[in-house]
C-alpha positions in Angstrom: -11.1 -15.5 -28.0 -8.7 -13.6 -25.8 -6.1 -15.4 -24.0 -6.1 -15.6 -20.1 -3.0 -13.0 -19.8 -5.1 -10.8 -21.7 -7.8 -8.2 -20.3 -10.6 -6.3 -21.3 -9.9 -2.6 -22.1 -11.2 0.0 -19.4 -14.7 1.8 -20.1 -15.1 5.6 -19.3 -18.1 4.0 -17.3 -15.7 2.2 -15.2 -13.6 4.8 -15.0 -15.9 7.2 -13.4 -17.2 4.8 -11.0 -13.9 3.8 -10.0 -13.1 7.3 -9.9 -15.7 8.4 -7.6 -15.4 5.4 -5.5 -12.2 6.6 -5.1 -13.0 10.5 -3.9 -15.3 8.9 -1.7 -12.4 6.8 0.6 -10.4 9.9 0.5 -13.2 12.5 1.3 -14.5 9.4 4.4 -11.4 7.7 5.3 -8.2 9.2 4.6 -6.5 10.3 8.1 -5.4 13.5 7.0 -8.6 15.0 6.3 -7.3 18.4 4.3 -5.2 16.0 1.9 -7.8 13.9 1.3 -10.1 16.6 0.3 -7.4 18.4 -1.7 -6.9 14.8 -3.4 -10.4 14.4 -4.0 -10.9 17.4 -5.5 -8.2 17.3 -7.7 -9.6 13.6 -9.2 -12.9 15.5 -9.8 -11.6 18.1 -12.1 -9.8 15.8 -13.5 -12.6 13.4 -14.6 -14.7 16.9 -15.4 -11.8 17.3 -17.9 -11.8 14.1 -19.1 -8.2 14.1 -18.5 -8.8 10.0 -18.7 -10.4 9.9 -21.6 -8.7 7.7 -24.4 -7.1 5.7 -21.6 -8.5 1.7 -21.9 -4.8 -0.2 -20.3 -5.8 -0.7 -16.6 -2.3 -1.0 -15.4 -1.5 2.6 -17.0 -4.5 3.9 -15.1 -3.7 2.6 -11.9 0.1 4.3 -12.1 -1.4 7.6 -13.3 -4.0 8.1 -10.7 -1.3 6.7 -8.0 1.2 9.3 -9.3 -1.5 12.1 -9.4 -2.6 11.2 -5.8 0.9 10.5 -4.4 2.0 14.0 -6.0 -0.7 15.5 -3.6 -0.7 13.4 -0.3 2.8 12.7 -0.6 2.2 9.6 0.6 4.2 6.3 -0.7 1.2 4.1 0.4 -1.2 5.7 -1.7 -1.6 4.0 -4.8 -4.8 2.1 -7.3 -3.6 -1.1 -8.1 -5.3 -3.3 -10.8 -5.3 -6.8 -9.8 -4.4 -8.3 -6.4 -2.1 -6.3 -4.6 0.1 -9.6 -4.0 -0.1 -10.9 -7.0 3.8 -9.6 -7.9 4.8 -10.1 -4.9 6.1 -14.4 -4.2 4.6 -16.2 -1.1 7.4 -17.6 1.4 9.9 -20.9 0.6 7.6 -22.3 3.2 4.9 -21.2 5.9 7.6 -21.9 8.6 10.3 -19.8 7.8 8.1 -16.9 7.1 11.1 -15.6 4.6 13.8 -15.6 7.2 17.3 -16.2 5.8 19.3 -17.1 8.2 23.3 -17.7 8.4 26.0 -17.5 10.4 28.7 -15.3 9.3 33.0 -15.6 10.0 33.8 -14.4 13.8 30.5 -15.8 14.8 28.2 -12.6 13.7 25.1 -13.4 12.8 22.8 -12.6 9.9 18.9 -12.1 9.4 17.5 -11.6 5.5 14.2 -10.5 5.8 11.8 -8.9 2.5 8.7 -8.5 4.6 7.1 -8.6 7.7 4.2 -11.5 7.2 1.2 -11.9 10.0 2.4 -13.1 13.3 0.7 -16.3 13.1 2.9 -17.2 10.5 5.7 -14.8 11.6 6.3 -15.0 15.0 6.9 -19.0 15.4 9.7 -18.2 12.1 11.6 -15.7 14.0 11.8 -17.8 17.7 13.5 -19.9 15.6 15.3 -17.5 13.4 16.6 -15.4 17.1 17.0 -19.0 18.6 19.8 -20.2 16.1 21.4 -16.9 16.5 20.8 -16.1 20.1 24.6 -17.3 20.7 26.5 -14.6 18.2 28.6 -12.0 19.1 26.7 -9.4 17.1 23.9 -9.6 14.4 23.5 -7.8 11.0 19.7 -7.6 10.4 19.5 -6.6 6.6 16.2 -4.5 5.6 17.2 -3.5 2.6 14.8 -5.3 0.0 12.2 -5.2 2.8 8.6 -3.8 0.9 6.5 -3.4 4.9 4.1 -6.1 6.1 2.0 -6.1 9.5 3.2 -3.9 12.2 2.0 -6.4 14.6 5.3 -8.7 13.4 7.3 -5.7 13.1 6.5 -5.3 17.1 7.4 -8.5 17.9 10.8 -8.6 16.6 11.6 -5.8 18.5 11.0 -7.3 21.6 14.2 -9.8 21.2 15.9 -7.3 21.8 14.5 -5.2 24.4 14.7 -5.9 28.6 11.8 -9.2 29.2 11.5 -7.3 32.1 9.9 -3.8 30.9 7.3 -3.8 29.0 7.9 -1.4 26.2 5.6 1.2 23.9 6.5 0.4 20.2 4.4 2.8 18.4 1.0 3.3 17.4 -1.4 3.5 14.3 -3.9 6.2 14.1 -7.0 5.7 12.3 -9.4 8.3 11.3 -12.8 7.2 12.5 -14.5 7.2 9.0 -16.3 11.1 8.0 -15.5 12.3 11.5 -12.1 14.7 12.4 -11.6 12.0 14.9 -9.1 9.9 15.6 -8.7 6.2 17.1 -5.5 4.4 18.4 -3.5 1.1 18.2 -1.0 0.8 20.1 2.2 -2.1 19.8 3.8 -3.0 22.7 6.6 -5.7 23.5 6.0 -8.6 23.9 7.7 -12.3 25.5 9.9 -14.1 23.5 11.9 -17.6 24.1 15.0 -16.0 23.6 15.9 -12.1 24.1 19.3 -10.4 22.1 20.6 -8.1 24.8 24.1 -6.7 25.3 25.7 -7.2 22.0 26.2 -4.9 19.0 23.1 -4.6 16.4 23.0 -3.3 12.8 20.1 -2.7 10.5 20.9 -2.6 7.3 18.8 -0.6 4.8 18.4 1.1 1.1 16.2 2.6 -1.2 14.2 -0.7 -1.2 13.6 -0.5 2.4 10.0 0.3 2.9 6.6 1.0 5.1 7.5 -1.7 8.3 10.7 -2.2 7.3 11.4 1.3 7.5 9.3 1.5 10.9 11.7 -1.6 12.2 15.0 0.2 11.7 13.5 3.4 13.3 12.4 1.7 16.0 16.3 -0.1 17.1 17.6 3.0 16.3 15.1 5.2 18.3 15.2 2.6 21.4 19.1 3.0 20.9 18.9 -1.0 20.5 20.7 -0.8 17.1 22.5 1.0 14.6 21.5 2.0 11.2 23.7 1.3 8.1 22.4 2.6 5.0 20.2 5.5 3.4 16.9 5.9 1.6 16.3 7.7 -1.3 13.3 9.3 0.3 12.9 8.5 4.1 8.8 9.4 4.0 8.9 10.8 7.3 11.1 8.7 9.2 14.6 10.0 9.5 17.2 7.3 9.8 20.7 7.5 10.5 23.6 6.8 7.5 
């Protein structure tokens, strides 16, 4: 009997149907239409090939679909991923702290550790404490740099500490493609109040080749409200261009 790490080998059946479940989300869903067509037809002559054939390891199928689609959209987010998508990826200490490290650093500069950007129910209460306990510091290091994205919704909010309480400031938006239209749909992220506000004092986001997805869009966002400034590179910026 197979043991519980183990799993069962992939089926051409399955992999067709996964297949053209997946040219059917691109063809529908994907927001730029012309990729996603390109990508879909690309998987199609690939299964006509049977270019999968003899593969039965899930996880090896996942990566080469991901690097056959991510070679065409070039997109990072695209990807197939066997499994739970969080299931590499370690839940916070505690729900409180949301994965905030927190310290205070010689000459009173303060320093934020952050890996991702959870949901602001659990989020937002961790970083009023997290900007609370360093509202008093000369200058803050906010380091990115192992930071894999998260909800943009927290990404938002953490901006706001350090914008004026009395403006009410445009963030950014997402743009959705309403599904097997050319049309498009907006969200919008705004500031919003926070206990405590960081204004007046020197900012730096660090960041690396790690730095990805909202972690990336946090940086972008200091540095393109001139609220911070950017230490570090990316090995590819995926369309946001940040300063070394």
């Amino acid at each position: 009997m197979p043991s519980a790490s183990q799993t069962e080998p992939l089926t051409q059946a399955t992999i067709s149907k996964t297949i053209n479940g997946i040219i059917v989300e691109l063809r529908e869903g994907y927001v730029f239409a012309d990729k996603g067509a390109q990508a879909a037809d690309a998987l199609e002559k690939s299964l006509r090939e049977n270019s999968y054939a003899g593969i039965t390891d899930p996880n090896r199928f996942a990566q080469q679909i991901s690097d056959q689609l991510r070679a065409i959209t070039e997109d990072g987010h695209m990807r197939l991923i066997f499994g739970s998508p969080f299931s590499n990826q370690p839940l916070p200490s505690t729900p409180q702290n949301a994965g905030f490290e927190v310290k205070r650093l010689d000459g009173n500069i303060g320093y934020i550790r952050l890996e991702r950007f959870v949901p602001p129910d659990i989020f937002n209460p961790a970083a009023d404490d997290a900007m609370r306990k360093l509202s008093d510091t000369d200058a803050l290091i906010i380091d990115m740099r192992d930071n894999g994205g998260g909800h943009p919704a927290s990404v938002a909010y953490l901006v706001s500490f350090f914008l004026d309480p009395n403006k009410r400031v445009h963030i950014s938006d997402l743009n959705w493609r309403n599904r097997g239209t050319s049309t498009f749909r907006t969200e919008p992220f705004w500031s919003s109040p926070t206990p405590v506000h960081y204004l007046g004092k020197s900012v730096y986001v660090l960041i690396g080749p790690k730095t990805y997805s909202a972690g990336e869009e946090f940086a972008y966002d200091l540095q393109a409200l001139k609220r911070a400034t950017v230490v570090g590179k990316k090995k590819h910026a995926e369309g946001l261009i940040l300063a070394d």
